[in-house]
Jmol script that loads the backbone (N, CA, C; Angstrom):
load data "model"
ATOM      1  N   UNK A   1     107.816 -10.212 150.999  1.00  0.00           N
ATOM      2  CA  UNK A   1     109.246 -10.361 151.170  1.00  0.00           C
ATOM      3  C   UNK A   1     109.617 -10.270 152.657  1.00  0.00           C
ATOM      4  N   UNK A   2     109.027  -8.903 153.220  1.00  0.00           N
ATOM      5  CA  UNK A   2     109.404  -9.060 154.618  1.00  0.00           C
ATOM      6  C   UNK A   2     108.734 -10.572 155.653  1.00  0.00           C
ATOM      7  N   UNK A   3     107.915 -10.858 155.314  1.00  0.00           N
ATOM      8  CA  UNK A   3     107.003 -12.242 155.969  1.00  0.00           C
ATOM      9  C   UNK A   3     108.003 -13.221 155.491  1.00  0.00           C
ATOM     10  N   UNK A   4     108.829 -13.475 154.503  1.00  0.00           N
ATOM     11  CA  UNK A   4     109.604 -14.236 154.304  1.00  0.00           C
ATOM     12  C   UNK A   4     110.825 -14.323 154.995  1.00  0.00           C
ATOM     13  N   UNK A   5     111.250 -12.737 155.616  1.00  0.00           N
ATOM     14  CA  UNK A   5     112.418 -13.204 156.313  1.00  0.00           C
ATOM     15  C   UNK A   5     112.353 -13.629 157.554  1.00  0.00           C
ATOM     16  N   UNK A   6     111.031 -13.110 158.099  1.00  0.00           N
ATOM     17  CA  UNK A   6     110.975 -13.155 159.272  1.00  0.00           C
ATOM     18  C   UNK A   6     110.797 -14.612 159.944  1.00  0.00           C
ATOM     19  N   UNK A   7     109.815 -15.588 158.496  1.00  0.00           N
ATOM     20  CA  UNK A   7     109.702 -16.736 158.637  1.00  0.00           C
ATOM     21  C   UNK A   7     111.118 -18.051 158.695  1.00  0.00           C
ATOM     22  N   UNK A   8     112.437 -16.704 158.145  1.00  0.00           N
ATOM     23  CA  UNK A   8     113.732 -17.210 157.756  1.00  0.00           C
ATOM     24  C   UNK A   8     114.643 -17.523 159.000  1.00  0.00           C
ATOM     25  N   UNK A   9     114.436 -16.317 159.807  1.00  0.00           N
ATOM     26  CA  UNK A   9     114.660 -16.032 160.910  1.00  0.00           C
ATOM     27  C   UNK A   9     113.831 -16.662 161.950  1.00  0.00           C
ATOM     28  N   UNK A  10     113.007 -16.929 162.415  1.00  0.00           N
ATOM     29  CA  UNK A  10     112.193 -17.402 163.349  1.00  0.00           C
ATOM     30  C   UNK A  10     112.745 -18.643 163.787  1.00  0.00           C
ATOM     31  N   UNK A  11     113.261 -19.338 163.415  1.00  0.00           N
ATOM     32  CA  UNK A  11     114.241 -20.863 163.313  1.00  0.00           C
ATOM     33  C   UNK A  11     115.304 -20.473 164.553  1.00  0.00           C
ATOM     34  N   UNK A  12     116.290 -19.865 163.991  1.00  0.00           N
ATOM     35  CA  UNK A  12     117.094 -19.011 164.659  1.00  0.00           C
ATOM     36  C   UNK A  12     116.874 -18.393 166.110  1.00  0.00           C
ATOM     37  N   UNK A  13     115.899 -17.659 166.160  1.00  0.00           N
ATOM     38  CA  UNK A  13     115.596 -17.259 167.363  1.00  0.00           C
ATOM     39  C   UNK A  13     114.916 -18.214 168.053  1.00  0.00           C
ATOM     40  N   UNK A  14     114.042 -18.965 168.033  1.00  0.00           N
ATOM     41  CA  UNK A  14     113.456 -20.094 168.946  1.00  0.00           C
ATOM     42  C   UNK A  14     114.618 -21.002 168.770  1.00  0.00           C
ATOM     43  N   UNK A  15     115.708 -21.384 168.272  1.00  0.00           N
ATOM     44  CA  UNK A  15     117.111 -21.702 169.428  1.00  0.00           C
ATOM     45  C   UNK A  15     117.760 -21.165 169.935  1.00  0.00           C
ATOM     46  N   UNK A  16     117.714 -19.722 169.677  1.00  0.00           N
ATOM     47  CA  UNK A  16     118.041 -18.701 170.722  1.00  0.00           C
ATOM     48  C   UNK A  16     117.817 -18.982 172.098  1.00  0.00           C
ATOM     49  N   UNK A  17     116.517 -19.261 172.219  1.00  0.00           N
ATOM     50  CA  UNK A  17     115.942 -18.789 173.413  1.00  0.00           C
ATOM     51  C   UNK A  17     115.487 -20.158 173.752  1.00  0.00           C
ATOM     52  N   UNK A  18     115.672 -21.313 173.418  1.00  0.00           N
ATOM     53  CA  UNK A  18     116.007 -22.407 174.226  1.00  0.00           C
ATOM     54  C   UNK A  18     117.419 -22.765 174.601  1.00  0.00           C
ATOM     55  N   UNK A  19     117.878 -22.536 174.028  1.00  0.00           N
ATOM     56  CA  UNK A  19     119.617 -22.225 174.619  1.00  0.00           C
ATOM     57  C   UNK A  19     119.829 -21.392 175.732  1.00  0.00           C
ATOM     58  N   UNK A  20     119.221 -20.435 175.737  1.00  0.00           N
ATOM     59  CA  UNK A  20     118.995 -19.523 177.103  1.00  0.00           C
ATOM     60  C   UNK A  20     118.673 -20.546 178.109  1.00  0.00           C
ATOM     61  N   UNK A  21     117.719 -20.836 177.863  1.00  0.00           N
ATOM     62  CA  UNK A  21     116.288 -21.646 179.283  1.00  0.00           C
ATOM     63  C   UNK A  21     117.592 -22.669 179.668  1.00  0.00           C
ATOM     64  N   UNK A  22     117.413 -23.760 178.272  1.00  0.00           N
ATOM     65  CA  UNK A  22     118.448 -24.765 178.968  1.00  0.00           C
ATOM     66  C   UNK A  22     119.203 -24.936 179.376  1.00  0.00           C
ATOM     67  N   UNK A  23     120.483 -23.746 178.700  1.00  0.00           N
ATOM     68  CA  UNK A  23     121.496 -24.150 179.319  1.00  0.00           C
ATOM     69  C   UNK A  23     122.584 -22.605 180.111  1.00  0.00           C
ATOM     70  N   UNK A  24     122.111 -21.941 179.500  1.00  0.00           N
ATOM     71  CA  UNK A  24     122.950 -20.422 180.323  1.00  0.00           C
ATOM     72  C   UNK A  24     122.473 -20.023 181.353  1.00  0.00           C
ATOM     73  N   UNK A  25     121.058 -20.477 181.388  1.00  0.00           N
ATOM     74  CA  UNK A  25     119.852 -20.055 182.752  1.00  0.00           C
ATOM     75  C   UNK A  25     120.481 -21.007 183.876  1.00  0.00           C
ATOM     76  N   UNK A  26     120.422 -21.798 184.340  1.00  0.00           N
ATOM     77  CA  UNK A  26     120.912 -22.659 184.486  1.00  0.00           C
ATOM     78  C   UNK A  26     122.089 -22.795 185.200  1.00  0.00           C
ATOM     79  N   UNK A  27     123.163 -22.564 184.389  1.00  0.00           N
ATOM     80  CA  UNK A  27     124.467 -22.278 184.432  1.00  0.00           C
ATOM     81  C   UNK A  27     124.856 -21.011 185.471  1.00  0.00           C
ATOM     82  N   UNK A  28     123.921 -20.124 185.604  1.00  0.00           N
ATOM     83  CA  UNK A  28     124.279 -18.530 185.815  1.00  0.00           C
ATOM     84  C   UNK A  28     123.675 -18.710 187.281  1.00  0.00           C
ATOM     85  N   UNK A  29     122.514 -19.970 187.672  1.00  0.00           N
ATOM     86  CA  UNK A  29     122.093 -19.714 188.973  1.00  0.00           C
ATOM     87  C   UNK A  29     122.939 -20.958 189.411  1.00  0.00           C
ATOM     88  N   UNK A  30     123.612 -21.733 188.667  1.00  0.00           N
ATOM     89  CA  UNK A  30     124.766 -22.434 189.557  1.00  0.00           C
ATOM     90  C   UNK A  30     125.867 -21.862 189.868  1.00  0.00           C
ATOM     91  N   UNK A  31     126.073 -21.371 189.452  1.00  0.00           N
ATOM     92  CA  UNK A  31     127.114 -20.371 189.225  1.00  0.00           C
ATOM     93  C   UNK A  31     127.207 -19.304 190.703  1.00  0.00           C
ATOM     94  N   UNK A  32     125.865 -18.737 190.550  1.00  0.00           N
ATOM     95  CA  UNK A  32     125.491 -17.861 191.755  1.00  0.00           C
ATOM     96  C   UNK A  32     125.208 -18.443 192.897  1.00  0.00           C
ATOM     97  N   UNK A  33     125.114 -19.509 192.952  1.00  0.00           N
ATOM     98  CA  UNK A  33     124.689 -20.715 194.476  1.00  0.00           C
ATOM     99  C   UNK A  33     126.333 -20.945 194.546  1.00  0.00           C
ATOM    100  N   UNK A  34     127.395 -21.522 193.572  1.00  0.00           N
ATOM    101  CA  UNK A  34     128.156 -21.668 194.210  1.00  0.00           C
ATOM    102  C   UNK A  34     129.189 -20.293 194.490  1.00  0.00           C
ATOM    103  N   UNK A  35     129.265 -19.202 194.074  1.00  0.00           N
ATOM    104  CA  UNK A  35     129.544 -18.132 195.197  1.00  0.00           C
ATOM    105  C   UNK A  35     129.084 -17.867 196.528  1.00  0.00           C
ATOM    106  N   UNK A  36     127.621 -17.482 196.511  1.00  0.00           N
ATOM    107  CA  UNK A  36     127.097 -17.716 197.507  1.00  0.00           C
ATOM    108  C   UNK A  36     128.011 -18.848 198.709  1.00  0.00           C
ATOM    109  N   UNK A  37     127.768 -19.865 198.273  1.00  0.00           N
ATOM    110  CA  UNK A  37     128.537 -20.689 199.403  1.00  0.00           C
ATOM    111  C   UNK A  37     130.286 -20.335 199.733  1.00  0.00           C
ATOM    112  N   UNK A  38     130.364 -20.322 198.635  1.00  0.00           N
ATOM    113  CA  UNK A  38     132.025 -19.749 198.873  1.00  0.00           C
ATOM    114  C   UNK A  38     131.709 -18.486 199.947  1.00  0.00           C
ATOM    115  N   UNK A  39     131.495 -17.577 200.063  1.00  0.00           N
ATOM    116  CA  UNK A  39     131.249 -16.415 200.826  1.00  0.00           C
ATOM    117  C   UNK A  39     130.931 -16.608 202.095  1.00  0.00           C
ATOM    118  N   UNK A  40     130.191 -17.863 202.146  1.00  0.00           N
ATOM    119  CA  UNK A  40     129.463 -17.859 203.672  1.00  0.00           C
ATOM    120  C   UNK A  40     130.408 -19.103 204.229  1.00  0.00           C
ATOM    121  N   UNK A  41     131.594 -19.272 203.515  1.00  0.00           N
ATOM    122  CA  UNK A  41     132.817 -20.222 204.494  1.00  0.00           C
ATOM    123  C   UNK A  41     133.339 -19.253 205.627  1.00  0.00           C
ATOM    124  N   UNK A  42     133.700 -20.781 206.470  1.00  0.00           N
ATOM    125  CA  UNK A  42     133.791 -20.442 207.649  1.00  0.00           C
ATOM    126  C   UNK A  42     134.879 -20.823 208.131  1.00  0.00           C
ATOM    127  N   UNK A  43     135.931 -20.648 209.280  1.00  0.00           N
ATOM    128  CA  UNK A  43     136.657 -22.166 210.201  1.00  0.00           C
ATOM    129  C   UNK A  43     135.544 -22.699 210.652  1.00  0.00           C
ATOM    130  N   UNK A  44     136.479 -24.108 210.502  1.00  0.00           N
ATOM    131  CA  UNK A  44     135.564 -25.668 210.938  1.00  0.00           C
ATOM    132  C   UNK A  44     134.286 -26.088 209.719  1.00  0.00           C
ATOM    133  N   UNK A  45     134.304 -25.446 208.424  1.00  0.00           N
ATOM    134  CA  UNK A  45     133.686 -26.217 207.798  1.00  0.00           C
ATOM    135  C   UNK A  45     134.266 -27.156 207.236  1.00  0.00           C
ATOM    136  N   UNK A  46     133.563 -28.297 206.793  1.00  0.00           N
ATOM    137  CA  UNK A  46     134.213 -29.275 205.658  1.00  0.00           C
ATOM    138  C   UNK A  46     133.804 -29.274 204.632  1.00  0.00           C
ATOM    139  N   UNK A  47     134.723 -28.938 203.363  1.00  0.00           N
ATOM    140  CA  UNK A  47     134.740 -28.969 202.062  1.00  0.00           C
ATOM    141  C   UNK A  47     134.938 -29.923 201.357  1.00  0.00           C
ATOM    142  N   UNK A  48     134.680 -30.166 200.162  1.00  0.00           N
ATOM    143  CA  UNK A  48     135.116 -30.911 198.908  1.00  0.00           C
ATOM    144  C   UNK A  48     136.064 -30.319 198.321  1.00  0.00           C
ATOM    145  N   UNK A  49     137.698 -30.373 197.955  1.00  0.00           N
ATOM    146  CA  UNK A  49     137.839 -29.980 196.847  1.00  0.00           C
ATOM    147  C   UNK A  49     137.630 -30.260 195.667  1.00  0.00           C
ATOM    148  N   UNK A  50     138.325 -30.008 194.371  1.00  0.00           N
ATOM    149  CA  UNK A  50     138.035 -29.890 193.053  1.00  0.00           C
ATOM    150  C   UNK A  50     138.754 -31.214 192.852  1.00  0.00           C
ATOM    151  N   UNK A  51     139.575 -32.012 193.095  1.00  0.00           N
ATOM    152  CA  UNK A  51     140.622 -32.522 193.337  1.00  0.00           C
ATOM    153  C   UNK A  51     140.430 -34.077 194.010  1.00  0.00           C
ATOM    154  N   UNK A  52     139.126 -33.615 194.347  1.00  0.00           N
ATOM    155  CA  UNK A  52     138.751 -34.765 195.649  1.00  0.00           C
ATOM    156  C   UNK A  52     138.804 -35.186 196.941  1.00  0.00           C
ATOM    157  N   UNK A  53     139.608 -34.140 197.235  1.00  0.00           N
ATOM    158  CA  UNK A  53     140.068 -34.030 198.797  1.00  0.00           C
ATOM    159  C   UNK A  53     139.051 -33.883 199.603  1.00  0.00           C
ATOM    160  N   UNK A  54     138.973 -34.292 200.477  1.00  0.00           N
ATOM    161  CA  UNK A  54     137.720 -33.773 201.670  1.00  0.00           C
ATOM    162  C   UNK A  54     138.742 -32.913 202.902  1.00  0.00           C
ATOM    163  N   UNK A  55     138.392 -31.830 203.861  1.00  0.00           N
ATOM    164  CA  UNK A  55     138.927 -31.595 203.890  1.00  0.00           C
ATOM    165  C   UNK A  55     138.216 -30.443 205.426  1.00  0.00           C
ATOM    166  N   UNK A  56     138.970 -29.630 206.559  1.00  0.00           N
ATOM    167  CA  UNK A  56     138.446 -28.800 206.927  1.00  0.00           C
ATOM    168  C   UNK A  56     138.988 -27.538 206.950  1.00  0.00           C
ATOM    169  N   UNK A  57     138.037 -26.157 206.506  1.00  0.00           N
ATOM    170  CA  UNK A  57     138.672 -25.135 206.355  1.00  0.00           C
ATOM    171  C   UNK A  57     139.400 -24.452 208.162  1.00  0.00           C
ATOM    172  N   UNK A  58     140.762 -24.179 207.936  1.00  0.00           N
ATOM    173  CA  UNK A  58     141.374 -23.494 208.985  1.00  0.00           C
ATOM    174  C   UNK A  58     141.599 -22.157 208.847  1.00  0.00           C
ATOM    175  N   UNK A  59     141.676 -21.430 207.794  1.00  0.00           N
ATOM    176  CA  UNK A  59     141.786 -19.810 207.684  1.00  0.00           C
ATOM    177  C   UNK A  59     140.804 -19.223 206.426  1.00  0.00           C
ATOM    178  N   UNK A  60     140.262 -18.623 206.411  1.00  0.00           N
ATOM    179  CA  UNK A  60     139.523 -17.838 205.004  1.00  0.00           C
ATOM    180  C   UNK A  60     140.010 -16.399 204.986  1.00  0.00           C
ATOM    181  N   UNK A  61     140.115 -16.179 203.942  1.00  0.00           N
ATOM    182  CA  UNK A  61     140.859 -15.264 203.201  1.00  0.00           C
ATOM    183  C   UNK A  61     140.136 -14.835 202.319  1.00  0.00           C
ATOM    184  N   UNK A  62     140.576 -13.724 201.596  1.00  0.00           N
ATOM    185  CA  UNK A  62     140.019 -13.611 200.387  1.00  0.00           C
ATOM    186  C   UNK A  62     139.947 -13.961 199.073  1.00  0.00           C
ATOM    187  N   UNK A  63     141.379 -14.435 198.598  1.00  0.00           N
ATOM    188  CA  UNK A  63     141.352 -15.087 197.625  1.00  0.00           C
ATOM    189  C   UNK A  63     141.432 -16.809 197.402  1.00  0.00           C
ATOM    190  N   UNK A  64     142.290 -16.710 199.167  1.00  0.00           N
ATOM    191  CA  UNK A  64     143.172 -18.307 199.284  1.00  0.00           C
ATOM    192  C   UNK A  64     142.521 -18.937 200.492  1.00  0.00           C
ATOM    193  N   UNK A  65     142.080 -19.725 201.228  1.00  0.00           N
ATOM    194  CA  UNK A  65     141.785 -20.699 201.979  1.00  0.00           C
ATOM    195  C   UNK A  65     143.048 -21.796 203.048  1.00  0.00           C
ATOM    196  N   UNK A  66     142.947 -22.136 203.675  1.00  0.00           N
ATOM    197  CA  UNK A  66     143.759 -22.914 204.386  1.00  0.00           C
ATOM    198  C   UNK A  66     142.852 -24.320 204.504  1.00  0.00           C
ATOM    199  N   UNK A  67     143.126 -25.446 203.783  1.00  0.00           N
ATOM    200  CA  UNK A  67     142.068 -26.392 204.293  1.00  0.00           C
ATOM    201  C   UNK A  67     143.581 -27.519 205.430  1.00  0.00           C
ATOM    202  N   UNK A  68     142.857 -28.372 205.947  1.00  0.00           N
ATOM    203  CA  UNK A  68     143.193 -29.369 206.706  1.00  0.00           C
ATOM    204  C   UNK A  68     142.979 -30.447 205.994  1.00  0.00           C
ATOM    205  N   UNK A  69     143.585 -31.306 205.171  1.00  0.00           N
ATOM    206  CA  UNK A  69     143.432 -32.641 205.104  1.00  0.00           C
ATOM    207  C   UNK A  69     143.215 -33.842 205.309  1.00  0.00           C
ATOM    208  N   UNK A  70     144.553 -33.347 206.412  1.00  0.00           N
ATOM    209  CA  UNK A  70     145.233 -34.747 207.325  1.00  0.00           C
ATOM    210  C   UNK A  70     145.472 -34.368 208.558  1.00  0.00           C
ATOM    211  N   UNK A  71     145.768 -34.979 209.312  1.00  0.00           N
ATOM    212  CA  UNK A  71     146.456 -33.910 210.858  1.00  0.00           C
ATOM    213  C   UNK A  71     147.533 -33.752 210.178  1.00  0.00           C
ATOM    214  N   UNK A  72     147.370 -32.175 210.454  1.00  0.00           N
ATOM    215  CA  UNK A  72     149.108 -31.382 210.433  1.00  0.00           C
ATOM    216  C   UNK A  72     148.903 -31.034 209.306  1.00  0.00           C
ATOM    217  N   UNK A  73     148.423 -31.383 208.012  1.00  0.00           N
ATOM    218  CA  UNK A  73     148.468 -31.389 206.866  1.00  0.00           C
ATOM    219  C   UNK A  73     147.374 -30.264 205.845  1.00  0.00           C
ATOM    220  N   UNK A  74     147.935 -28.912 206.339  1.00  0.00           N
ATOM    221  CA  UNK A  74     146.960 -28.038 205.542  1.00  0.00           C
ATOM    222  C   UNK A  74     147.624 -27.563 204.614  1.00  0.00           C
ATOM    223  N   UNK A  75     147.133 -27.089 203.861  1.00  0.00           N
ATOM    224  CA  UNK A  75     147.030 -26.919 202.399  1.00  0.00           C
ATOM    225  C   UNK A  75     146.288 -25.572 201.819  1.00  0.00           C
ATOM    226  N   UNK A  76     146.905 -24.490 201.346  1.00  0.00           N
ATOM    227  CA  UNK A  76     146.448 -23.336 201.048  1.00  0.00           C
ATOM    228  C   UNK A  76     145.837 -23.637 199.432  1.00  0.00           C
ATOM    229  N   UNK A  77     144.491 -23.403 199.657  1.00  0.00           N
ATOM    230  CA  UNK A  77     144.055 -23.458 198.003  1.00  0.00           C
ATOM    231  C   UNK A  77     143.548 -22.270 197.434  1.00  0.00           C
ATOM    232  N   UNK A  78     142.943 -22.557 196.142  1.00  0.00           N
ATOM    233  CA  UNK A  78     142.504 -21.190 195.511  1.00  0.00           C
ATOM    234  C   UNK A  78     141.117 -21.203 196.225  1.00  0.00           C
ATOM    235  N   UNK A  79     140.432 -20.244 196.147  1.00  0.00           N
ATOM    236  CA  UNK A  79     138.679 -20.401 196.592  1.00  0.00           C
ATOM    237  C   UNK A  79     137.683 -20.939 195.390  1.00  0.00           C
ATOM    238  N   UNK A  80     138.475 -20.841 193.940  1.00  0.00           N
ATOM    239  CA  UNK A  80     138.370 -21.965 192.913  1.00  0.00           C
ATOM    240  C   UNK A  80     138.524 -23.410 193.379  1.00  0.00           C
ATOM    241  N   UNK A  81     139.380 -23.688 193.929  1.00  0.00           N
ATOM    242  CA  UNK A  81     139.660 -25.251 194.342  1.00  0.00           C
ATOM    243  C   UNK A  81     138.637 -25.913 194.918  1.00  0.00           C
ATOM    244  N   UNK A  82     137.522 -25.161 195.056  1.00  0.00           N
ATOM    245  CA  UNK A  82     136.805 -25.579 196.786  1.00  0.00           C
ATOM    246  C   UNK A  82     135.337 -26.099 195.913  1.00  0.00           C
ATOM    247  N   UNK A  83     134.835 -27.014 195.780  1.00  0.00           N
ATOM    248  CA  UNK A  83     133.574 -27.623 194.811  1.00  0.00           C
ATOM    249  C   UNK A  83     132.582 -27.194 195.791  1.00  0.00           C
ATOM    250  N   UNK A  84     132.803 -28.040 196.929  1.00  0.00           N
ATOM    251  CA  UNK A  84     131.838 -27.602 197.869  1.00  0.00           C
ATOM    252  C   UNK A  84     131.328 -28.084 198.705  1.00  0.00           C
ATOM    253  N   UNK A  85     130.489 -28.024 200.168  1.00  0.00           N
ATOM    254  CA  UNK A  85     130.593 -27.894 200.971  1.00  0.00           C
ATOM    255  C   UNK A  85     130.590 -29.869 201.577  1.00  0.00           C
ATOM    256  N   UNK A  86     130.688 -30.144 202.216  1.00  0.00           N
ATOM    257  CA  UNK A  86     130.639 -31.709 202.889  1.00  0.00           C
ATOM    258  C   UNK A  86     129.783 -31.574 203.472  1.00  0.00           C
ATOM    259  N   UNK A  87     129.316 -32.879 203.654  1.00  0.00           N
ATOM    260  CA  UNK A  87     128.188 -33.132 204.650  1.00  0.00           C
ATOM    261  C   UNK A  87     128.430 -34.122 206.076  1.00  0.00           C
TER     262      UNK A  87
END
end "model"
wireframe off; spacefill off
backbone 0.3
color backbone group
């Protein structure tokens, strides 16, 4: 009986734990690369926003950002807003 559940269960857990690998693993070190970059902004980098904007950062803050758009044209965003970095 017990060999039976375990054989019931075993299904279950080996998609457990490819669900892990594929897709939360994954997720958690993108996740952590893009903090990482958020943290190490600077003035004078150029960003992507979320939005599509390209853009250069003029103030960093802690929660909010100042990017540059356009001349003259900055724009306070969230540090959410910011996808990431330009090249």
């Amino acid at each position: 009986m017990e060999q039976s559940m375990l054989v019931q269960f075993a299904p279950l857990v080996l998609i457990m734990v490819v669900f892990y690998f594929l897709i939360m693993r994954p997720q958690q070190k993108k996740f952590k690369a893009h903090q990482q970059m958020l943290s190490e902004l600077k003035v004078g980098d150029k960003v992507v926003l979320a939005a599509g904007f390209k853009g250069r950062v003029t103030r960093v803050g802690e929660q909010f950002y100042s990017v540059e758009i356009g001349r003259g044209v900055d724009v306070e965003v969230d540090r959410s807003a910011i996808a990431s970095k330009a090249e």
